[in-house]
C-alpha positions in Angstrom: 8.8 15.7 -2.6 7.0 17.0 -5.8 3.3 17.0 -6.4 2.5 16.4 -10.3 -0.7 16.5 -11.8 -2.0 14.8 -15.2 -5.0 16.7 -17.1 -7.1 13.6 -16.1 -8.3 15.4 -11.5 -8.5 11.6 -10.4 -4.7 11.4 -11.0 -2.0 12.1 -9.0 1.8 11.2 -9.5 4.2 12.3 -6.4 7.8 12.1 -7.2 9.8 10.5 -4.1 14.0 9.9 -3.7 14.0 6.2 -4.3 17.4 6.1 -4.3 18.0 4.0 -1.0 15.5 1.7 -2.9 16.5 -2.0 -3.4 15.1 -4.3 -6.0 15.4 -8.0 -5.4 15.3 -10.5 -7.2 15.1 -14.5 -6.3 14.9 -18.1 -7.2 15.4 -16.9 -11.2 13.0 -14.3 -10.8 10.1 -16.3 -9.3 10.4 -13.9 -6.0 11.0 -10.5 -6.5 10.9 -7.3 -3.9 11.4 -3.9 -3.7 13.5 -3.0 0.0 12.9 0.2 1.6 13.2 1.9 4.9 10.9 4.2 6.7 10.4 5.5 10.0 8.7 1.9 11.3 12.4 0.3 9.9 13.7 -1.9 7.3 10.7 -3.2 4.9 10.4 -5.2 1.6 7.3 -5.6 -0.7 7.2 -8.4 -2.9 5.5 -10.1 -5.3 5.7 -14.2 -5.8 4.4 -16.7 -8.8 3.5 -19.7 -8.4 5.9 -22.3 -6.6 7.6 -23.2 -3.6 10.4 -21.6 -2.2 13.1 -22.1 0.8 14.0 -18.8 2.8 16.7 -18.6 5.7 16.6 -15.3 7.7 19.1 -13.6 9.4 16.8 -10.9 11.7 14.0 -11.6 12.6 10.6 -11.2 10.2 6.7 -10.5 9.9 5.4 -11.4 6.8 1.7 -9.9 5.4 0.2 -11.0 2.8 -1.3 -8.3 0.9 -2.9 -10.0 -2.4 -3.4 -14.1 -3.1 -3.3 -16.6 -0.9 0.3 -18.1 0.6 0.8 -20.9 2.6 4.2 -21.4 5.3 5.9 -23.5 7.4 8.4 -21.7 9.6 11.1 -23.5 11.3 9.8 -25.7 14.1 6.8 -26.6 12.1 5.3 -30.0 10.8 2.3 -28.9 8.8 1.8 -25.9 5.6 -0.3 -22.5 7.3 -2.7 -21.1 5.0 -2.6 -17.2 4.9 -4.9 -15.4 2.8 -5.1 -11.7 1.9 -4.3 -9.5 5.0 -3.3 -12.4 7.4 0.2 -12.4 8.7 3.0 -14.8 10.2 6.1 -14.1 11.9 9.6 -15.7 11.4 12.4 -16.0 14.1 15.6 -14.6 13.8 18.3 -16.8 12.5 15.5 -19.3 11.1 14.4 -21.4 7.5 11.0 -21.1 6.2 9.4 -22.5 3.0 6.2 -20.4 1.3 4.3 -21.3 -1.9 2.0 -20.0 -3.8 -0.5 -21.3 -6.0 -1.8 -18.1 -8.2 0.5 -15.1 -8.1 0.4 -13.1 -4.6 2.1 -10.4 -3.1 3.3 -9.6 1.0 4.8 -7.0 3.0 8.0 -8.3 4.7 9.0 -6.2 7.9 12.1 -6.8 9.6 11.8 -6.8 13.4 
């Protein structure tokens, strides 16, 4: 890792290997994320505009929302959850869920 400083002291840049970095991109570009895997596990962070959208999972998932509002229903379940900025929801392995958006938001999507 490389530390790299611009004239301006309130910036820093530090220079990573992305290269086991994933970009994703779904639904004709209307969901898109960036996987990655740390010492907590397998991770995406994504951002999604406006819409509704079906998922189907294979492992099981928690998913934060870190900007905007999103609402969910996950497999079992009747009625839309609203989860604003730093609320989460969990998926079951092996599961659907559906997730809109009504502004552009953004989530953290651990596997677990």
């Amino acid at each position: 890792m490389a530390l790299c400083h611009h004239n301006s002291p309130a910036v820093s840049i530090i220079v990573v290997d992305m290269s086991d970095t994933s970009h994703n991109t779904y639904f004709d570009g209307g969901v898109q994320s960036l996987g990655f895997e740390n010492a907590s596990g397998r991770a995406t962070v994504g951002v999604i505009a406006p819409g509704t959208y079906d998922f189907n999972t294979d492992a099981a998932e928690r998913m934060t929302v870190v900007a905007g509002v999103l609402e969910a229903i996950v497999d079992g379940e009747s009625d839309w959850e609203t989860y604003p900025k730093g609320s989460r929801f969990e998926v079951p392995a092996s599961s659907h869920f559906q997730v809109r958006a009504e502004t552009p938001s953004a989530y953290l999507c651990e596997f677990l």
